[in-house]
C-alpha positions as CSV (number, residue, x, y, z in Angstrom):
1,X,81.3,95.0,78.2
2,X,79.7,97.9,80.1
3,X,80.9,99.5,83.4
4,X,78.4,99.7,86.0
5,X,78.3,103.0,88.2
6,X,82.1,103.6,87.3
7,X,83.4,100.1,88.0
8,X,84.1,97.8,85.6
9,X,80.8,95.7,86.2
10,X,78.3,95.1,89.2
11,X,80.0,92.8,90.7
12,X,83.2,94.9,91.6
13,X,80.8,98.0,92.5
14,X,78.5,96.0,95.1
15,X,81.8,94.0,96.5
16,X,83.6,97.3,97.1
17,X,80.5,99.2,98.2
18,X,79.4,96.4,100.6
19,X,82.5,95.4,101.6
20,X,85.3,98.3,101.7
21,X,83.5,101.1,101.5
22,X,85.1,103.3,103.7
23,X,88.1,101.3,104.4
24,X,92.1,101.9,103.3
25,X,94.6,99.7,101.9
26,X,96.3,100.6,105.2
27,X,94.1,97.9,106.9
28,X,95.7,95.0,104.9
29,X,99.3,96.5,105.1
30,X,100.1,98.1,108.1
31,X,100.4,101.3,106.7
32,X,103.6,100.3,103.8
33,X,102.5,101.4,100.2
34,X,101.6,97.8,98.2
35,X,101.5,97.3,94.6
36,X,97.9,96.3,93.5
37,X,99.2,93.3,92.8
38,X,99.9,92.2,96.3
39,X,96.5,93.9,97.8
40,X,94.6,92.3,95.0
41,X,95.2,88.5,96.7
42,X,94.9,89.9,100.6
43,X,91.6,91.6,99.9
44,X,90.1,88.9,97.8
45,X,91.1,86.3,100.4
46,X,89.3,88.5,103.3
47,X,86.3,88.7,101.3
48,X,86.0,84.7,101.1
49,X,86.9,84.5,104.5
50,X,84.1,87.1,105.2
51,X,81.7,84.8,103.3
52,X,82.7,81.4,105.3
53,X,82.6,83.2,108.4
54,X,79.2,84.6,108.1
55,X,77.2,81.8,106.0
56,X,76.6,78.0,106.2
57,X,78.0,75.7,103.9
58,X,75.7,74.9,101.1
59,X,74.0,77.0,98.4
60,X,73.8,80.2,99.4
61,X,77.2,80.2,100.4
62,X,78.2,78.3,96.5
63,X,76.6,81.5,95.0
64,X,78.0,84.1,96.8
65,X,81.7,82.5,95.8
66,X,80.6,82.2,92.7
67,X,79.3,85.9,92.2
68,X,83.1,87.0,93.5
69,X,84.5,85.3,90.0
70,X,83.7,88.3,88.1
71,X,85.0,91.1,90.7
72,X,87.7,92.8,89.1
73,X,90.0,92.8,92.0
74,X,92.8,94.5,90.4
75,X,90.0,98.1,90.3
76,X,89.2,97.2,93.7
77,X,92.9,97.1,94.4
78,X,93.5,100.3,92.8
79,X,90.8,102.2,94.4
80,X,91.9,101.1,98.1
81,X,95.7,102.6,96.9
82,X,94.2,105.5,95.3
83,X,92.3,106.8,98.5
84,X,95.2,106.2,100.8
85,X,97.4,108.4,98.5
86,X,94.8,111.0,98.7
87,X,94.1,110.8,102.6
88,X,97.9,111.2,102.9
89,X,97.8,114.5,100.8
């Protein structure tokens, strides 16, 4: 499989890009260090939350939580950790 801009496909670029670019793990924590493993869940969960909040039920809506199946929300994860650690240094 090929990586798209860096990420591991489009799907995890345009989610992070749209969604938390420019935001820190810090936001989901409260400012405690998590493991990607624990972020993973919270930030997946505010993205579908984002998506009910802001579309009507019905196709639109089935294709957008469909299109967040393939985000590799481990990376995303990762990234959020990353730029905490460096913001911190």
């Amino acid at each position: 499989m090929s990586t798209y801009n860096g990420w591991k496909n489009y799907a995890t670029w345009r989610v992070n890009l749209e969604v938390f670019d420019g935001m820190s793990a810090d936001y989901f924590t409260g400012g405690r260090c998590p493991m990607p493993s624990e972020l993973k869940d919270d930030i997946r969960a505010y993205v579908e939350d984002l998506i009910e909040q802001t579309t009507e039920p019905g196709l639109g809506r089935d294709y957008a939580m469909a299109f967040l199946q393939d985000v590799n929300w481990w990376e995303i994860a990762d990234h959020l950790i990353e730029a905490n650690e460096d913001a911190a240094t």
